[in-house]
Each structure stands twice: as structure tokens, then as C-alpha cells.
C-alpha positions as CSV (number, residue, x, y, z in Angstrom):
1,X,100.6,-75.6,112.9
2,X,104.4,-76.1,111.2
3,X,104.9,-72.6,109.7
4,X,105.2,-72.9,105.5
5,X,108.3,-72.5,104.1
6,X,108.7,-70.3,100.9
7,X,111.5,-72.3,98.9
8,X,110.9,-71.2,95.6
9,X,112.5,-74.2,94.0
10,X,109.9,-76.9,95.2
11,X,106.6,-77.5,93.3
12,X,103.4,-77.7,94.0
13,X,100.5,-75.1,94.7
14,X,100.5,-72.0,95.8
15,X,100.0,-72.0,99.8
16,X,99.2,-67.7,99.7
17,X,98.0,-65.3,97.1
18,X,97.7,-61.2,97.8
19,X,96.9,-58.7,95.7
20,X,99.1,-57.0,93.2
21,X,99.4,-53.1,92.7
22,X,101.8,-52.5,89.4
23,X,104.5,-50.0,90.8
24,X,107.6,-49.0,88.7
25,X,109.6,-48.8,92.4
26,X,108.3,-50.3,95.0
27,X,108.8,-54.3,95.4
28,X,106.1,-56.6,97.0
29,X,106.1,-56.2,100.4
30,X,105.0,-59.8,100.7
31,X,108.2,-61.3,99.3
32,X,108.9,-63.1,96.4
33,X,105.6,-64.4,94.1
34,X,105.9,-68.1,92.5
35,X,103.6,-67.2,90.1
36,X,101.1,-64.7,88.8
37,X,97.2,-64.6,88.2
38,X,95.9,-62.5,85.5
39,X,92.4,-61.2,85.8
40,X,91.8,-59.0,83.0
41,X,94.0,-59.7,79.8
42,X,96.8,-57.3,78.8
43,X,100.3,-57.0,78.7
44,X,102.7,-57.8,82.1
45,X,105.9,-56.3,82.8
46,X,107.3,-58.0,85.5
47,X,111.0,-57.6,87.5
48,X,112.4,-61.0,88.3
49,X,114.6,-61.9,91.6
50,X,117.3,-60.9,89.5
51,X,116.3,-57.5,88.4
52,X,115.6,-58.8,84.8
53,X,112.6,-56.8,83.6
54,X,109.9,-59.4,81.1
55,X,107.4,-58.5,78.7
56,X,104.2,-60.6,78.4
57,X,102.0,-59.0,75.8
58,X,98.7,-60.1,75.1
59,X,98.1,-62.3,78.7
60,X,94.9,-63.6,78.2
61,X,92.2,-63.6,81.3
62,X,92.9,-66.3,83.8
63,X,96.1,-66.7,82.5
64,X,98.7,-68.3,85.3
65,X,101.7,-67.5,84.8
66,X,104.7,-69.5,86.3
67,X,107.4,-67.1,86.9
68,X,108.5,-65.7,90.1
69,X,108.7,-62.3,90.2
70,X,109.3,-59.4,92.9
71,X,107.2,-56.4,91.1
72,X,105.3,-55.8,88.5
73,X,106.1,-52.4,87.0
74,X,103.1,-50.1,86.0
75,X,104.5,-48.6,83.3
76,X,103.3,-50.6,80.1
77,X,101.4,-53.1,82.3
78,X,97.9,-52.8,81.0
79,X,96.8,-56.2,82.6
80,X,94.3,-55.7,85.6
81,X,93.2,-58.0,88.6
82,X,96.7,-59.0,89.1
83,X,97.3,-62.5,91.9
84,X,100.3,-62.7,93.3
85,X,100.9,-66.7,94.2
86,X,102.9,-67.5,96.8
């Protein structure tokens, strides 16, 4: 099986998802998310590929949101069941 490349730039569906654990240091070890599943509503603080830190208050359950991301920070993040979509 071709392995899946992880261009960030093409559409279409996620091909991996993993779990998210908020941290306000530690990146995903998986790489960079496309998007982001949100399993119980709440506000997301999330740190871009670029270091720039976005508020999302009031995400509402199974919420996707399309934004890649490489942590979400757990300070303020009151969101829970968090998808990373890769």
C-alpha cells in the first residue's frame, strides 16, 4: 500500500484522526492536524503552524472545525472529546 502523504494544502477527507490532550506546551506528537472534531461544546484555543494562538468560544458538539493546528492549549480550552483530523 502507497504510503499517504500529509500535504496540508490538498482537499479532501481526513485519512487519520487521534486523540487530542489540550497542553499549553507540548505540540502533537502526531504532526500537524487538518482539522479538529469537537465532542463536547466549549471554547478552543488552538496554536496554528505559525504559532498564532485562536479563540473559538462557544464550539458547539460535533462541531468540525477546518483549521490546521499543532496544539491545543489547555488553558481556557473548556471543549472536551477533542479529534484531531489528519
Amino acid at each position: 500500500m502507497p504510503a499517504i502523504s500529509q500535504d496540508l494544502r490538498s482537499p479532501g477527507p481526513a485519512v487519520d484522526a487521534f486523540a487530542i490532550t489540550p497542553s499549553d506546551t507540548v505540540n502533537y506528537t502526531q504532526g500537524i492536524a487538518r482539522g479538529l472534531y469537537i465532542g463536547g461544546a466549549g471554547n478552543v484555543v488552538l496554536v496554528t503552524p505559525q504559532d498564532n494562538v485562536v479563540t473559538f468560544t462557544g464550539v458547539l458538539v460535533g462541531t468540525v472545525l477546518n483549521v490546521c493546528s499543532k496544539r491545543i492549549n489547555a488553558t481556557l480550552t473548556t471543549a472536551t472529546n477533542l479529534v484531531g483530523l489528519m
